[in-house]
N, CA, C and O atoms as a Tripos MOL2 file, in Angstrom:
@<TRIPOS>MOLECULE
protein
  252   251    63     0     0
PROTEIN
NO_CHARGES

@<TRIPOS>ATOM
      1 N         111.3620  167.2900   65.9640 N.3       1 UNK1
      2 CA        110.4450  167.9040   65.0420 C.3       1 UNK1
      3 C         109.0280  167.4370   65.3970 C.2       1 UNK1
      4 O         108.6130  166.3080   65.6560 O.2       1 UNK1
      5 N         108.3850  168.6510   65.3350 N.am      2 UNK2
      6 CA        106.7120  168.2510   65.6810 C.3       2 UNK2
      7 C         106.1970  167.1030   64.6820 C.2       2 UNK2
      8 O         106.5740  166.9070   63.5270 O.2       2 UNK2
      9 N         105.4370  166.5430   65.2710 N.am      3 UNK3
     10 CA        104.9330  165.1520   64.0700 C.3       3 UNK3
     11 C         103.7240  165.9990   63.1280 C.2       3 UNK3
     12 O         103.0890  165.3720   62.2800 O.2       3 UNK3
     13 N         103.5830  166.8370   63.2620 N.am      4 UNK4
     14 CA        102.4670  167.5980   62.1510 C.3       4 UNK4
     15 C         103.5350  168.1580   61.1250 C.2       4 UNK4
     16 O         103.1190  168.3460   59.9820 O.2       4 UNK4
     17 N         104.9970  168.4760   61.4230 N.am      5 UNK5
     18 CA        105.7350  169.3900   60.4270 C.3       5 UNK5
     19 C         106.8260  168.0340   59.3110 C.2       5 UNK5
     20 O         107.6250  168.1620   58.3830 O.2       5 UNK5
     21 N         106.1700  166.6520   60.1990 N.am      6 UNK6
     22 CA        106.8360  165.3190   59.9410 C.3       6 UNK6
     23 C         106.1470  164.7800   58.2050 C.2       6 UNK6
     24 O         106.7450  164.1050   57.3670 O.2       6 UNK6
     25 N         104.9330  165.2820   58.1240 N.am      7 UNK7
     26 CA        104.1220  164.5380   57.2050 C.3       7 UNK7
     27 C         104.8420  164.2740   55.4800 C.2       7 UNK7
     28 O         105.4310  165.2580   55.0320 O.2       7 UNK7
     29 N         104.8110  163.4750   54.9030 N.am      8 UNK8
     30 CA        105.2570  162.8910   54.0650 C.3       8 UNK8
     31 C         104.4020  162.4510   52.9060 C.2       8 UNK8
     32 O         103.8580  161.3600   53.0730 O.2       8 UNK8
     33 N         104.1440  163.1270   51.6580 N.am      9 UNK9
     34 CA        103.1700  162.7740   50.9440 C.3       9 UNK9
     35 C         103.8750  161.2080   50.4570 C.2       9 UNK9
     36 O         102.9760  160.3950   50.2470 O.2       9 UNK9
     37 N         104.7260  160.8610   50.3260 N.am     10 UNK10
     38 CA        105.3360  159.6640   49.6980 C.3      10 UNK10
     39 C         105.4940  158.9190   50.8150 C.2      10 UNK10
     40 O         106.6340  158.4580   50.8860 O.2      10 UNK10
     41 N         105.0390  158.7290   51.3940 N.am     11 UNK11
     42 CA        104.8960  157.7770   53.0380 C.3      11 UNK11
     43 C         103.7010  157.5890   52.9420 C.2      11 UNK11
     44 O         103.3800  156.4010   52.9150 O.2      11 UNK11
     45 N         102.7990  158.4120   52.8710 N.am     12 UNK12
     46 CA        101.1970  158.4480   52.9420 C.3      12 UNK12
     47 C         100.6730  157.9440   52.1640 C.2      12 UNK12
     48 O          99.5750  157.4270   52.3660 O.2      12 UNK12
     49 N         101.1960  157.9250   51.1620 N.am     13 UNK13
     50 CA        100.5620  157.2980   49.3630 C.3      13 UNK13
     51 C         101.2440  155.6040   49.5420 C.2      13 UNK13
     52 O         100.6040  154.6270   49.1530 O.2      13 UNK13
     53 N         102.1090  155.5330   49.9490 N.am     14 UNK14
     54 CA        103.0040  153.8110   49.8260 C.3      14 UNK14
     55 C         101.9980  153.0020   51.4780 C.2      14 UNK14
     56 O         102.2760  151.9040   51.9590 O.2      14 UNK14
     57 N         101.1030  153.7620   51.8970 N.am     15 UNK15
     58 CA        100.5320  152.9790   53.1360 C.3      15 UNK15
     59 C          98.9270  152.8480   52.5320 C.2      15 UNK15
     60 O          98.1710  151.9090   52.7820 O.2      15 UNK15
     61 N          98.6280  153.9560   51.7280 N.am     16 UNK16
     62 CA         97.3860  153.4860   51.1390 C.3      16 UNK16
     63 C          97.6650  152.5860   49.9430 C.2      16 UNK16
     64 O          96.5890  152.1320   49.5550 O.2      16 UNK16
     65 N          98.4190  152.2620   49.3960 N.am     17 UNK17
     66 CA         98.8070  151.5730   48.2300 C.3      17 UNK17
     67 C          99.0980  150.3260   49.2290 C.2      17 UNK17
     68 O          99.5180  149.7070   48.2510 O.2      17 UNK17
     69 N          99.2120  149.6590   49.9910 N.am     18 UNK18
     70 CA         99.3160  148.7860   51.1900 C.3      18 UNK18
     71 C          98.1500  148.2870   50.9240 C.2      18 UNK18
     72 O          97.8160  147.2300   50.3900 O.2      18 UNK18
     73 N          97.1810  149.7240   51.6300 N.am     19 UNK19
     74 CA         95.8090  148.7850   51.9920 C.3      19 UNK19
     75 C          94.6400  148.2400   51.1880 C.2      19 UNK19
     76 O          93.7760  147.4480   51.5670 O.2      19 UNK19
     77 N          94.8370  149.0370   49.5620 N.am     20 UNK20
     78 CA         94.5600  148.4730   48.7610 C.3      20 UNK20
     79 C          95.1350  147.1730   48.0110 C.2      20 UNK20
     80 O          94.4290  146.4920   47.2670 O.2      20 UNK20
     81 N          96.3340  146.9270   48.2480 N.am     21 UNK21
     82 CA         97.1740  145.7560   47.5450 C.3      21 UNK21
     83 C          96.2910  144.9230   48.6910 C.2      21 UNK21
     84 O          95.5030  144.1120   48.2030 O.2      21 UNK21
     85 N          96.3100  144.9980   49.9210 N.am     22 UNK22
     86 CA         95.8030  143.7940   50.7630 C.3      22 UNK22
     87 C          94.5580  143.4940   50.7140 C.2      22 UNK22
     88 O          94.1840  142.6170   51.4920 O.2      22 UNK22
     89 N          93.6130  144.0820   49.8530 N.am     23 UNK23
     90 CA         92.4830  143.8160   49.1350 C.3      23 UNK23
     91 C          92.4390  143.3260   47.8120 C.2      23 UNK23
     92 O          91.3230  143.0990   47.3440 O.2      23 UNK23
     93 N          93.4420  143.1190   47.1160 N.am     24 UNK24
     94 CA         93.2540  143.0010   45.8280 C.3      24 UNK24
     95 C          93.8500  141.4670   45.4680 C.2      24 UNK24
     96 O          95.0730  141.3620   45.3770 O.2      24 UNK24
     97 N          93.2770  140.6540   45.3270 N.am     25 UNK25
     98 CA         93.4610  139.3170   44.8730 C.3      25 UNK25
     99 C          94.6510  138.9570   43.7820 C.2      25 UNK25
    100 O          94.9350  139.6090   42.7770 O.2      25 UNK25
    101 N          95.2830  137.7100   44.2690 N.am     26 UNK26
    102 CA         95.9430  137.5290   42.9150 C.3      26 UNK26
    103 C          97.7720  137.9790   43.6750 C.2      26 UNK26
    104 O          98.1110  138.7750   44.5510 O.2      26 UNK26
    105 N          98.9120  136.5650   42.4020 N.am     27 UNK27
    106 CA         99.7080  136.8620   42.8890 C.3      27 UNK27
    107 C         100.6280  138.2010   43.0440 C.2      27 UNK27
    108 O         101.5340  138.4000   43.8530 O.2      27 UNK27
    109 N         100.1160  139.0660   42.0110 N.am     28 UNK28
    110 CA        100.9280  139.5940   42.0480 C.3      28 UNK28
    111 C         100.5610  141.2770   42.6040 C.2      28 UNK28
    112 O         100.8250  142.2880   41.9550 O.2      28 UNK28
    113 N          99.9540  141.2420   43.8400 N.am     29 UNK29
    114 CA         99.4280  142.1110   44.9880 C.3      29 UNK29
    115 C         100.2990  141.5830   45.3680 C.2      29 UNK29
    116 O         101.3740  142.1540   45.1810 O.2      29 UNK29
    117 N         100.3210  140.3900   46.0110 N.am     30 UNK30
    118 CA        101.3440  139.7350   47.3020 C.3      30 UNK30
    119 C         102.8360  140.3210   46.9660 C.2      30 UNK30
    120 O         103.5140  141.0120   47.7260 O.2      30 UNK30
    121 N         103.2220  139.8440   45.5300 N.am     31 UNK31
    122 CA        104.5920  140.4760   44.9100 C.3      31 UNK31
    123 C         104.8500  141.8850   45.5960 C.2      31 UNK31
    124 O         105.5080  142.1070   46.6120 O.2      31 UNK31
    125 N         103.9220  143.0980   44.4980 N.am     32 UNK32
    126 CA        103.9050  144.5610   45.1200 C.3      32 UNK32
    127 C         104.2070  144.3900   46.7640 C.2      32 UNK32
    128 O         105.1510  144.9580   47.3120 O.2      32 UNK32
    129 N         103.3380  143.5920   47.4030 N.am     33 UNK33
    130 CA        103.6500  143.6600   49.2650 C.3      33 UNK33
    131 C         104.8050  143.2800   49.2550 C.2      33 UNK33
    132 O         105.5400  143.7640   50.1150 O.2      33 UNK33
    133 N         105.1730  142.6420   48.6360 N.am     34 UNK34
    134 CA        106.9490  141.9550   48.9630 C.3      34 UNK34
    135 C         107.6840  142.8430   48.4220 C.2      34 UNK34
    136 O         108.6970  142.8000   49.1190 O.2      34 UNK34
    137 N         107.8740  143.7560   47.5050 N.am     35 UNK35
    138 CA        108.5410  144.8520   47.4860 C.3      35 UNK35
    139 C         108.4450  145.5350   48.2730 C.2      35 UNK35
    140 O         109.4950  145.7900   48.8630 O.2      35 UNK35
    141 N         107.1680  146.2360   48.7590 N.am     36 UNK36
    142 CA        107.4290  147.3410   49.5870 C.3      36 UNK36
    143 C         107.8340  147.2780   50.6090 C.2      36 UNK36
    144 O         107.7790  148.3220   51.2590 O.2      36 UNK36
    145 N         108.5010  145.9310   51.3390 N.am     37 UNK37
    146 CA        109.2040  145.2500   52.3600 C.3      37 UNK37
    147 C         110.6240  146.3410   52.2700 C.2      37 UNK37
    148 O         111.2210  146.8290   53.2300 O.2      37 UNK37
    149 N         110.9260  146.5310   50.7940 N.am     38 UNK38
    150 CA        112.0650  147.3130   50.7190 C.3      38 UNK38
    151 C         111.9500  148.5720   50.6950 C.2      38 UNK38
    152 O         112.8580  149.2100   50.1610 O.2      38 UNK38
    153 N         110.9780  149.1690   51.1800 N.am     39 UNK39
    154 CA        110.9360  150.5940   50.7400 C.3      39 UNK39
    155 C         111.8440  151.2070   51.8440 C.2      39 UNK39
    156 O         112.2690  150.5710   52.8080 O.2      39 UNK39
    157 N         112.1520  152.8500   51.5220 N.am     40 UNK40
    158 CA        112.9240  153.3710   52.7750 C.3      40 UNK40
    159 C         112.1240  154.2490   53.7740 C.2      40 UNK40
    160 O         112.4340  155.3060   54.3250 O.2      40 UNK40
    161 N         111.0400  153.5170   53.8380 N.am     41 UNK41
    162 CA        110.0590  154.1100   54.9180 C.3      41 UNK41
    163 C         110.1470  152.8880   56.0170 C.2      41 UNK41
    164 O         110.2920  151.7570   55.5520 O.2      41 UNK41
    165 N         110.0850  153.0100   57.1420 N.am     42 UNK42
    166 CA        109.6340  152.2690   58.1470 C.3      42 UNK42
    167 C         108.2380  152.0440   58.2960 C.2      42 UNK42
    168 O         107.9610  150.8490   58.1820 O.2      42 UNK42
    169 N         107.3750  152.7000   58.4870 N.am     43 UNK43
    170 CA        106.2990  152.7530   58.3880 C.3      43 UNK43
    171 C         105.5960  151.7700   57.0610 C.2      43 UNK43
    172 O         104.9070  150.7500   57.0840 O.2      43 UNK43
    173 N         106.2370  152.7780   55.7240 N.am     44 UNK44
    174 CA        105.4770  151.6450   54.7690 C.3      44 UNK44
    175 C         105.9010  149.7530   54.5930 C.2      44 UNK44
    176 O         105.4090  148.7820   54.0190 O.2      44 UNK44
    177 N         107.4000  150.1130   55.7040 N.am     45 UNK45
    178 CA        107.8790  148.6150   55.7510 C.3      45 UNK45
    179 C         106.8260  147.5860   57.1770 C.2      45 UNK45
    180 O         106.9550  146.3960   57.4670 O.2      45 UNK45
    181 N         106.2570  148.1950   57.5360 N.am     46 UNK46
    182 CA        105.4770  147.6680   58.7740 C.3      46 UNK46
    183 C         104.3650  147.6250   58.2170 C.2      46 UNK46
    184 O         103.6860  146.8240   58.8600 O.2      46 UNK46
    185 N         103.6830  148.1130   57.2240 N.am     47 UNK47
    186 CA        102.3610  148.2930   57.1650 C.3      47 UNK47
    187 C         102.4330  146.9900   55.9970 C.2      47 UNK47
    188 O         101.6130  146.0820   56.1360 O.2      47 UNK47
    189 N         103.5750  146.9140   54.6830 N.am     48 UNK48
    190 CA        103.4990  145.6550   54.2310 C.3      48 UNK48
    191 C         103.8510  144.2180   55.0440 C.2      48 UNK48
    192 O         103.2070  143.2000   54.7900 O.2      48 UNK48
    193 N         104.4560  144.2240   55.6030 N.am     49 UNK49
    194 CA        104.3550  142.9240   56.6550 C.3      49 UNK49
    195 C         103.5880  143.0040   57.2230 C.2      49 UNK49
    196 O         103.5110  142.0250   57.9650 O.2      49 UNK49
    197 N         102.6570  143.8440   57.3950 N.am     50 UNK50
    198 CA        101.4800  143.1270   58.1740 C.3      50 UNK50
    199 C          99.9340  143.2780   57.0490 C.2      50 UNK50
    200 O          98.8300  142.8270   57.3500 O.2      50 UNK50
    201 N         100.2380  143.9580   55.8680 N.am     51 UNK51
    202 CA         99.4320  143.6240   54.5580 C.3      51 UNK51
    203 C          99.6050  141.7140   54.1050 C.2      51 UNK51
    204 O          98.6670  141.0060   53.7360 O.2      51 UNK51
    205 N         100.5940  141.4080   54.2250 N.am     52 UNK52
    206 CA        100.9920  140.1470   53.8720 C.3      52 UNK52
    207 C         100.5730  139.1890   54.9980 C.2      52 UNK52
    208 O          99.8670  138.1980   54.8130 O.2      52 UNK52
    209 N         100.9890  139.5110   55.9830 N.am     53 UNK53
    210 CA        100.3160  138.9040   57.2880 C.3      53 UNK53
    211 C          98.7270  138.5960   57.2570 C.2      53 UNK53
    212 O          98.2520  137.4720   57.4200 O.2      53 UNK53
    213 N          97.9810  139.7830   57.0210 N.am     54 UNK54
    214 CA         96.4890  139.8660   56.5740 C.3      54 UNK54
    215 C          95.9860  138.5230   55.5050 C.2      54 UNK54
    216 O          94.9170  137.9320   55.6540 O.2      54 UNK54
    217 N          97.0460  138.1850   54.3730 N.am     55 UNK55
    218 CA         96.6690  137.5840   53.1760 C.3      55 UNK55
    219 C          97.2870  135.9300   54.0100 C.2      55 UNK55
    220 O          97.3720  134.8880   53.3600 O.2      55 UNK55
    221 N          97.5900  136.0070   55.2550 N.am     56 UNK56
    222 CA         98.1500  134.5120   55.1580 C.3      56 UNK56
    223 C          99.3080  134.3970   55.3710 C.2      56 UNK56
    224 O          99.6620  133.8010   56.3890 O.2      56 UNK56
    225 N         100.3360  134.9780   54.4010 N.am     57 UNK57
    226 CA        101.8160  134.6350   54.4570 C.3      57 UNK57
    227 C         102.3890  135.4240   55.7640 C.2      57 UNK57
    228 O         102.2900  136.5730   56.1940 O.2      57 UNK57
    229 N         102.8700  134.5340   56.0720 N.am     58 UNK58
    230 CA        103.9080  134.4800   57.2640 C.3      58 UNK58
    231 C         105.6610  134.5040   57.3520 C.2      58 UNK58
    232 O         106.4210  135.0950   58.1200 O.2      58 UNK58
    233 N         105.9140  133.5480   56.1620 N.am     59 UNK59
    234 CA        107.3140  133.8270   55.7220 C.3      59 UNK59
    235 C         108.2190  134.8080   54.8880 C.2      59 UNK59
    236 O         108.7320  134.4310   53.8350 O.2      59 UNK59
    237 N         108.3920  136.0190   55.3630 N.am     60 UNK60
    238 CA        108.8310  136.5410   53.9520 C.3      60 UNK60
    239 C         109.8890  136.9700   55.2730 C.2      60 UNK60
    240 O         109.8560  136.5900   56.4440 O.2      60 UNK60
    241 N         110.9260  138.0110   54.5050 N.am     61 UNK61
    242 CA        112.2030  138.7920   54.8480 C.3      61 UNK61
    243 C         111.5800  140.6080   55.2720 C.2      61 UNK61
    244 O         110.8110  141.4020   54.7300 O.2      61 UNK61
    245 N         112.1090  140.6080   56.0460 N.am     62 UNK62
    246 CA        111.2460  142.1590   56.5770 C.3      62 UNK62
    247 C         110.4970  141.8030   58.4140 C.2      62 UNK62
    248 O         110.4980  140.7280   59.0140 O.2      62 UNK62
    249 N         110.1410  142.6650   58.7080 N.am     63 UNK63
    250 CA        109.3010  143.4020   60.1270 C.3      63 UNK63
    251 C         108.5940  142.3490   60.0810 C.2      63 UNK63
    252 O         107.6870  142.1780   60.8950 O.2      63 UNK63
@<TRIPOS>BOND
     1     1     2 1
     2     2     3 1
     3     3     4 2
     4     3     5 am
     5     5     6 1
     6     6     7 1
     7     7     8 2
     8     7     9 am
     9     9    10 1
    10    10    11 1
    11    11    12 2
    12    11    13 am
    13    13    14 1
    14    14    15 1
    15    15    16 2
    16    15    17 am
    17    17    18 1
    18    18    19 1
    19    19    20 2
    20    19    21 am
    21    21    22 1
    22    22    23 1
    23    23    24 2
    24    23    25 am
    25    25    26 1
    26    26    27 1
    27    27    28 2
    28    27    29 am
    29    29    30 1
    30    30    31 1
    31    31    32 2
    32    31    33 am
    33    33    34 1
    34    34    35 1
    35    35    36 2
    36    35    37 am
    37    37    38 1
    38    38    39 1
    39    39    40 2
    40    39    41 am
    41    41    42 1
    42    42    43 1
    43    43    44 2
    44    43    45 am
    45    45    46 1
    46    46    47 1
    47    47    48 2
    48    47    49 am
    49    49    50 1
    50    50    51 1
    51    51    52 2
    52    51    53 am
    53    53    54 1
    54    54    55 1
    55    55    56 2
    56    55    57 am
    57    57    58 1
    58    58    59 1
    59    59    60 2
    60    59    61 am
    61    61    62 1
    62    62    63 1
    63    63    64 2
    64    63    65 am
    65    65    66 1
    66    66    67 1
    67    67    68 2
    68    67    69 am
    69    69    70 1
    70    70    71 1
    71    71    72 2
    72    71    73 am
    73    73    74 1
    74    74    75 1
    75    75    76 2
    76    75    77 am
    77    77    78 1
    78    78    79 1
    79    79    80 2
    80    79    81 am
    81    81    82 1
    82    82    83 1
    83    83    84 2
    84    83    85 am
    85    85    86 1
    86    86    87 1
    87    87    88 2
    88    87    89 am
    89    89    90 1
    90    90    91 1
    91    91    92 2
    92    91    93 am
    93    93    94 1
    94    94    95 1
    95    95    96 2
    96    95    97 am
    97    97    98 1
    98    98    99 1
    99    99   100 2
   100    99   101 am
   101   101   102 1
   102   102   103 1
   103   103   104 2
   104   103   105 am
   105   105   106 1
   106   106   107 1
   107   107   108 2
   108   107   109 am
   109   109   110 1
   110   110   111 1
   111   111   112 2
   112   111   113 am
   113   113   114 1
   114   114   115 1
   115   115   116 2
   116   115   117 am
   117   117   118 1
   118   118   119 1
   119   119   120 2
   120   119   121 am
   121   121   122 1
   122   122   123 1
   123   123   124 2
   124   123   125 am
   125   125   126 1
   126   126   127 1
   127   127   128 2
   128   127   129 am
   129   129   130 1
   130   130   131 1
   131   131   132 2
   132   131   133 am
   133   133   134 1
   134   134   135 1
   135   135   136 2
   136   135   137 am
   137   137   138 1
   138   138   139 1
   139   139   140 2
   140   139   141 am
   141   141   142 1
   142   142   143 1
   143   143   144 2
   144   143   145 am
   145   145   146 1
   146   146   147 1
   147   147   148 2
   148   147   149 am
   149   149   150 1
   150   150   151 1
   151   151   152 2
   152   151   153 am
   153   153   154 1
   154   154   155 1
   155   155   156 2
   156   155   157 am
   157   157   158 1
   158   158   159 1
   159   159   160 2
   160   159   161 am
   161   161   162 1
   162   162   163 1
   163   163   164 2
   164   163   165 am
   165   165   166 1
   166   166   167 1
   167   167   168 2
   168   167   169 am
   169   169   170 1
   170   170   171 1
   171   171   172 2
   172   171   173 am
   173   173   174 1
   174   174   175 1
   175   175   176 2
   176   175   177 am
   177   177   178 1
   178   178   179 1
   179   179   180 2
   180   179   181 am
   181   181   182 1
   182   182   183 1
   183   183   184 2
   184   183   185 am
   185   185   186 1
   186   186   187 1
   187   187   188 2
   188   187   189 am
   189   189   190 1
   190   190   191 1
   191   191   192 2
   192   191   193 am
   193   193   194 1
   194   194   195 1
   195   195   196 2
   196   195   197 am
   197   197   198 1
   198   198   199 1
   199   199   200 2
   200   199   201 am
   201   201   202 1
   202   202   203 1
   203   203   204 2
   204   203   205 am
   205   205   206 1
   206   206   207 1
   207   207   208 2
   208   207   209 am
   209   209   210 1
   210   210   211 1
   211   211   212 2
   212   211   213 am
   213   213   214 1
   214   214   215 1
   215   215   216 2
   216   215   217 am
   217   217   218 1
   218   218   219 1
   219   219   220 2
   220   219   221 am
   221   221   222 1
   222   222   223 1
   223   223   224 2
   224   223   225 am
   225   225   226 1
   226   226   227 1
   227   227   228 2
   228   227   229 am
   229   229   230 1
   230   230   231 1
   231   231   232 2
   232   231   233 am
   233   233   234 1
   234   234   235 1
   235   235   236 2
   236   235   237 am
   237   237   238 1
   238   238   239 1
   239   239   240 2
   240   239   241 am
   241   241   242 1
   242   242   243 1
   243   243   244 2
   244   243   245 am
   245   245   246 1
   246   246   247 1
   247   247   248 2
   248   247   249 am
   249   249   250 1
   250   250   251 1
   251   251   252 2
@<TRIPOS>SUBSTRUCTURE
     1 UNK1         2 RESIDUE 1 A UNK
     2 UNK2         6 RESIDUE 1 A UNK
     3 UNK3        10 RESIDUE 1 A UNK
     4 UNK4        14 RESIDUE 1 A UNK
     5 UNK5        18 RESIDUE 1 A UNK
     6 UNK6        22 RESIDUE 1 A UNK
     7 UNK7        26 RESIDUE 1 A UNK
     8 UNK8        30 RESIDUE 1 A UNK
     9 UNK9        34 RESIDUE 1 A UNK
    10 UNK10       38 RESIDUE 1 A UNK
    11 UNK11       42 RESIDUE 1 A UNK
    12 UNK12       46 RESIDUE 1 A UNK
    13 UNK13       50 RESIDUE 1 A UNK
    14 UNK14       54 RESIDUE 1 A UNK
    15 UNK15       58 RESIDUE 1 A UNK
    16 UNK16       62 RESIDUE 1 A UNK
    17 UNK17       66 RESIDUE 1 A UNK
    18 UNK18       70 RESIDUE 1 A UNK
    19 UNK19       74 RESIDUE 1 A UNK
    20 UNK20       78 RESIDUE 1 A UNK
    21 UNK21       82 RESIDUE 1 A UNK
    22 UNK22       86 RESIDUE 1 A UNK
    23 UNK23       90 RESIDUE 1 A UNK
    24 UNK24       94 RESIDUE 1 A UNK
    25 UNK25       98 RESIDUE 1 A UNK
    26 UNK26      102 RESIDUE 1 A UNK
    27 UNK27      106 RESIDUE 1 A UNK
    28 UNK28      110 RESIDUE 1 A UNK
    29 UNK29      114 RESIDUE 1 A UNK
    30 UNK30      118 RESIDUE 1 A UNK
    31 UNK31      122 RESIDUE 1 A UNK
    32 UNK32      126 RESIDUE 1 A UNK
    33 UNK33      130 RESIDUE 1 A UNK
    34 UNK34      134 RESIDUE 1 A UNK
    35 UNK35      138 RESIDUE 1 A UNK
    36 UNK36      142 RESIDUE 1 A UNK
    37 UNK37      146 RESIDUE 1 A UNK
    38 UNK38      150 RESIDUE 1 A UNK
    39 UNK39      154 RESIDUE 1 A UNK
    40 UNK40      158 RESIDUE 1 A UNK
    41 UNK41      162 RESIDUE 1 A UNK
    42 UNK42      166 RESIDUE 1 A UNK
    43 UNK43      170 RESIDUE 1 A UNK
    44 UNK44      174 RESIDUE 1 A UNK
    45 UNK45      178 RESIDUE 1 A UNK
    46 UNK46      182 RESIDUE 1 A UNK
    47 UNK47      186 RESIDUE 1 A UNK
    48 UNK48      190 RESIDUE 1 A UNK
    49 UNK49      194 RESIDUE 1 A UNK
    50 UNK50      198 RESIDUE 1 A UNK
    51 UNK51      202 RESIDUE 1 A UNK
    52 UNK52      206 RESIDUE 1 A UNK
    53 UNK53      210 RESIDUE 1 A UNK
    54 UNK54      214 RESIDUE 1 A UNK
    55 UNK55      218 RESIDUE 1 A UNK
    56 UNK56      222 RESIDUE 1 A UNK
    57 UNK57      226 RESIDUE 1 A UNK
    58 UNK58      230 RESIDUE 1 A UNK
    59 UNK59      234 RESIDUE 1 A UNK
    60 UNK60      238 RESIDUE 1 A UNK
    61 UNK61      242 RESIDUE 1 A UNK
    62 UNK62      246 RESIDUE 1 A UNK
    63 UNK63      250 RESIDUE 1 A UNK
């Protein structure tokens, strides 16, 4: 499948919700990033391990 016919509004929204959590102070941004470790996107699972990565933490479960 062409990657233009691929697009995903609920993929797209859980990667900007990423890059705002990795701006937003406080524990419980980091939390939200540690959930979305579980999401069933790949993508939004790569983009929070490395949102969390950004803030410091290094240890969590996930990518």
């Amino acid at each position: 499948m062409p990657d233009y016919l691929d697009y995903d509004d609920s993929r797209a929204m859980g990667v900007k919700a990423v890059w705002a959590l990795r701006r937003t102070p406080g524990p419980e941004a980091e939390e939200a990033l540690r959930g979305l470790l579980a999401s069933g996107s790949d993508i939004v699972r790569e983009a929070a391990a490395k949102g969390l990565r950004s803030r410091g933490v290094f240890e969590f479960e996930g990518t």
